[in-house]
N, C-alpha and C positions, 0 to 999 in steps of 0.2 A: 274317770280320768281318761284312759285311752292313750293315746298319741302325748310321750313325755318330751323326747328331745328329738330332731334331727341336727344332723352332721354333714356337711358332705366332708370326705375324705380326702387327705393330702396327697399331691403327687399323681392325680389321675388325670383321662382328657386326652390321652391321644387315642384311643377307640372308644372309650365311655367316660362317665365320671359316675363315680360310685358316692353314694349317699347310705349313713346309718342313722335307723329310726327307732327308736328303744320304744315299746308300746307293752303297758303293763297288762299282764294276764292273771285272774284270779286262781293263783297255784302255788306254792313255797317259795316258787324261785321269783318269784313279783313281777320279774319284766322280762322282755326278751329281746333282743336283736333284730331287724327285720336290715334288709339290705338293696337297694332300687339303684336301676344305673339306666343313664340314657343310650344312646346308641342304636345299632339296629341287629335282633329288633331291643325296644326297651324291657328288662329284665326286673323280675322280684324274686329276691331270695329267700324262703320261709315267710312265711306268714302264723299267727299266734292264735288262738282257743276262739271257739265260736260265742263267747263270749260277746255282748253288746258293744261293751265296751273297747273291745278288740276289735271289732269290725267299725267302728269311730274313729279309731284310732288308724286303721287301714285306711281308710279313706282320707284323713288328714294328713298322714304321710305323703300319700299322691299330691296332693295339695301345695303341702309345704314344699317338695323337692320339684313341682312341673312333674315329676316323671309319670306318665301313663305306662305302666307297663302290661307288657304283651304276651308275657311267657314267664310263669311261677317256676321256680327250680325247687323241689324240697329236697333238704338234705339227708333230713332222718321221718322217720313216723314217730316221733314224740310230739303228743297235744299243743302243744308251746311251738312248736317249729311247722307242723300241718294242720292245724285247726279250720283253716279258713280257706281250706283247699279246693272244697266241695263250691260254697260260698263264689269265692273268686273265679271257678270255671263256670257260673253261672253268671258273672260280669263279664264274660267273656270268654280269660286271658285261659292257654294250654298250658296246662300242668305238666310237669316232666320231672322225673326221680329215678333212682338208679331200679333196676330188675329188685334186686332185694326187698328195695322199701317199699316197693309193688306191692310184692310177695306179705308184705308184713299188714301193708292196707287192706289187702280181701281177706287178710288172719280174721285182722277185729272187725270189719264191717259185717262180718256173718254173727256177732251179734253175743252178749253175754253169754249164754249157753255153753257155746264150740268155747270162748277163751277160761271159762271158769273148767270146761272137764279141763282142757289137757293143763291148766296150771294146777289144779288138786292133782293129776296123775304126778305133775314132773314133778312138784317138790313133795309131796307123800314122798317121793324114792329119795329124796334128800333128808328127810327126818324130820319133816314140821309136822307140826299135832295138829288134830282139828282145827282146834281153836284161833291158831295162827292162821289156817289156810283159809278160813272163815273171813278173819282180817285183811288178809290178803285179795279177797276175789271181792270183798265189800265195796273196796275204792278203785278197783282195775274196771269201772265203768267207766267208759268215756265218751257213751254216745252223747253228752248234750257238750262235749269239749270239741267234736269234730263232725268235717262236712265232710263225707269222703268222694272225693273224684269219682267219675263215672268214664271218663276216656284219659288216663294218664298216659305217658308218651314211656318208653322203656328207653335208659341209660344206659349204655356200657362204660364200663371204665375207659378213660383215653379218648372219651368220645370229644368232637367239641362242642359243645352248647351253643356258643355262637362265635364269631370270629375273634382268637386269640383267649377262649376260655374254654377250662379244659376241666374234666370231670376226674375228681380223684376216688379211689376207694381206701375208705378210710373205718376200717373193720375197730374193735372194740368197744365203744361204746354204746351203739344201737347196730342192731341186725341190719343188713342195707347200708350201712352208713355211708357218706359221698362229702367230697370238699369241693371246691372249685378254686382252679387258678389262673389265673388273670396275673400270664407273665409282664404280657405288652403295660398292663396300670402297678406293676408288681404290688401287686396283693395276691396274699389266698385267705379263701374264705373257708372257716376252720369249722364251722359250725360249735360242738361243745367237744374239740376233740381237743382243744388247748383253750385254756382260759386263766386269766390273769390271776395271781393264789388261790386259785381253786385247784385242786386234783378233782380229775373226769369221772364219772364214777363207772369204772369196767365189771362190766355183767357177763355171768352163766345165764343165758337166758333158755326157753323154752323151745326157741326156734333154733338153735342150735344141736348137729349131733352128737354123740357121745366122743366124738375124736377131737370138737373143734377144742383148740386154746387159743380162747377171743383176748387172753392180755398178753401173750406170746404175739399174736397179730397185731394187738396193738404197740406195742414196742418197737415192730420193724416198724411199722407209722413211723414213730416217733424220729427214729434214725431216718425212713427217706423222706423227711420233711428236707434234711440235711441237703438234699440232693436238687432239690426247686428252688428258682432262683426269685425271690422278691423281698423287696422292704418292709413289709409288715403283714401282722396277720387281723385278720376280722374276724372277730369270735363271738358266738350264739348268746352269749352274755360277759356283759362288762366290757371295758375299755379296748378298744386297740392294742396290739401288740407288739412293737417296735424291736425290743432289745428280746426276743422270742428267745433266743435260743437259751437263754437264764431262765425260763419260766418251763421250756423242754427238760434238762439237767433238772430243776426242780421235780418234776414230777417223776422222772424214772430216780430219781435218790427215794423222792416218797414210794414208791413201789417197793424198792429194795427193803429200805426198813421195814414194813409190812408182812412181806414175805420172811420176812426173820424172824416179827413177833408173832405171826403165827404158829409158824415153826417152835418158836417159844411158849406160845400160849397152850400146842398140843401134845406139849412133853411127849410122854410113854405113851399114854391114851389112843385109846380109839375112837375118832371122832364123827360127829355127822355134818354136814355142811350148814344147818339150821344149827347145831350147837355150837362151832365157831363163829359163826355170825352173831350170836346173841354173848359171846366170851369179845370179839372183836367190838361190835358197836352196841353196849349194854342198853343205851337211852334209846334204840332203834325199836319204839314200841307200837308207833302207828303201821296200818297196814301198808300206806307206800311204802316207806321208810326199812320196815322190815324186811318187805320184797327186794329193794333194790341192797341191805345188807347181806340176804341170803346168798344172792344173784355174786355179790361182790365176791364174798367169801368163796363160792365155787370158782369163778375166774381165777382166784389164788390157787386156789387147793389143786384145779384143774393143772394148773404153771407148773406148782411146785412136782407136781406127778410127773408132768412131762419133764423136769428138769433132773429125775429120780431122786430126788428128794423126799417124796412121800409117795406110798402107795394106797392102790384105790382099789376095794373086792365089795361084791354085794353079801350083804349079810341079811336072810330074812328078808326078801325083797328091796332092803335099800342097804344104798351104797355110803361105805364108811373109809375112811382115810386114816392112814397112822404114820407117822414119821418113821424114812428107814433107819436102820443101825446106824451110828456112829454120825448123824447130823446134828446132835445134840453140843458140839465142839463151837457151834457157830455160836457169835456172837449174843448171851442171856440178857445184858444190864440197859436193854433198848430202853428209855425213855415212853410211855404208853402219849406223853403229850406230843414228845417231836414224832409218832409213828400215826397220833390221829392227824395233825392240822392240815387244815384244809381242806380235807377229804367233803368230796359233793356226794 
């Protein structure tokens, strides 16, 4: 397949005009987002798996829109959004991504070894058994999903990319994570940090340290999206996003619920982050899937700590969580289906 649709986008054209290319990749999520504008210079936003098929479907994009583009922006280091990174800086075009996702590219280019120790050390201290962490570092290859850069450009937030497009940091979802906003075409381009009935899926990940709370950070997101001024958003998967701010309220409602049935799931108990994850997403049996429900549940567990809701002590070298006194008042008769849907 490769190259499924292009678009170009409404409302743009007084410094660029923005084109969306959906180009399917062999992964869960089927397809991805790619983003092309003309202007100066001409721009590509993410690019998808080193896949054949993907790199077809890259080239038909160019094709279908005219646009030659000169300069790759990635927004995250997920295989789907960077794959053809490497690829693409050998057709030419300068790679550019914020300082983080840098940081997160020379993580995994050094190579299965370095990412399987330190994810058996960090979630061991989370509670996952062998067995699990075995599944877990099974599928965390991804060298035949990406090309990784050999001179990417470093990002700062606030930076501009090019004229009238501005680099956001947009923390929770991926380590690094970056938006872009393009006030003068009013679009911003969200990457998977908003997407149409989907809730994002926010991770404890490996690369962060014991203080951060990545769904604390992503919330202000969510609120100073409030504060940029544009018409729609363009998001890493699925349609446009017009009426946004119904789809924002959606998602922090789903948050809330979440954090309540946890909180309900972990009564009196003392729990481990690996045993709330498998209480929160039962059918979460494969090794990605697992990973990203483990990751999910400490983003919570992490919130709820910081919100003293629940506390967090090492026991035996790993660390376990309990509800404090008297938060058992909240709200018990959640719904288990209105507190899963949607969830990515």
């Amino acid at each position: 397949m490769g190259l499924i649709a292009v678009h170009p986008m409404e409302g743009c054209g007084k410094l660029r005009r923005w084109y969306k290319a959906t180009i399917s990749v062999p992964l869960p999520i089927l397809n991805v987002n790619v983003y092309l504008a003309d202007g100066d210079p001409p721009i590509l936003v993410d690019c998808a798996t080193m896949a054949e098929e993907c790199r077809n479907g890259m080239l038909a994009a160019f094709d279908a829109t005219g646009v030659r583009p000169e300069l790759l922006v990635i927004t995250h280091f997920h295989p789907d959004h960077a794959g053809l990174a490497g690829w693409l800086e050998d057709l030419g075009l300068s790679v550019a991504a914020s300082v983080g996702t840098i940081e997160l590219m020379e993580y995994y280019s050094r190579g299965r070894d370095t990412f399987e120790q330190t994810v058996r050390a960090f979630h061991s201290k989370h509670g996952t058994p062998e067995k699990a962490l075995d599944e877990i570092c099974n599928v965390a290859d991804w060298s035949s999903l990406v090309s990784f850069p050999r001179r990417p450009v470093a990002l700062e937030p606030g930076e501009c990319v090019a004229a009238g497009l501005v680099l956001v940091d947009a923390p929770g979802h991926c380590y690094g994570g970056a938006c872009l906003w393009d006030e003068a075409e009013g679009v911003f381009l969200a990457n998977d940090q908003v997407l149409s009935g989907i809730t994002p899926h926010i991770g404890y990940e490996e690369h962060w340290t014991p203080e951060a709370d990545p769904l604390r950070e992503y919330k202000r997101f969510l609120n100073r999206l409030r504060g940029f001024s544009f018409d729609q958003i363009l998001p890493g998967h699925g349609e446009k996003l017009v009426q946004w701010e119904d789809e924002v309220r959606r998602i922090e409602a789903h948050h809330s619920l979440r954090e309540r049935h946890l909180l309900d799931l972990a009564g009196d108990e003392v729990v481990t982050a690996y045993e709330t994850a498998r209480r929160l997403f039962p059918g979460a049996d494969s090794g990605i899937q697992l990973r990203l429900a483990i990751t999910e549940a400490m983003a919570h567990l992490q919130y709820l700590v910081s919100e003293g809701l629940m506390e967090r002590r090492e026991e035996d070298g790993i660390f376990v969580y309990k509800a404090n006194a008297g938060v058992f008042v909240l709200e018990r008769d959640l719904a288990p289906s209105e507190v899963m849907r949607g969830n990515n």
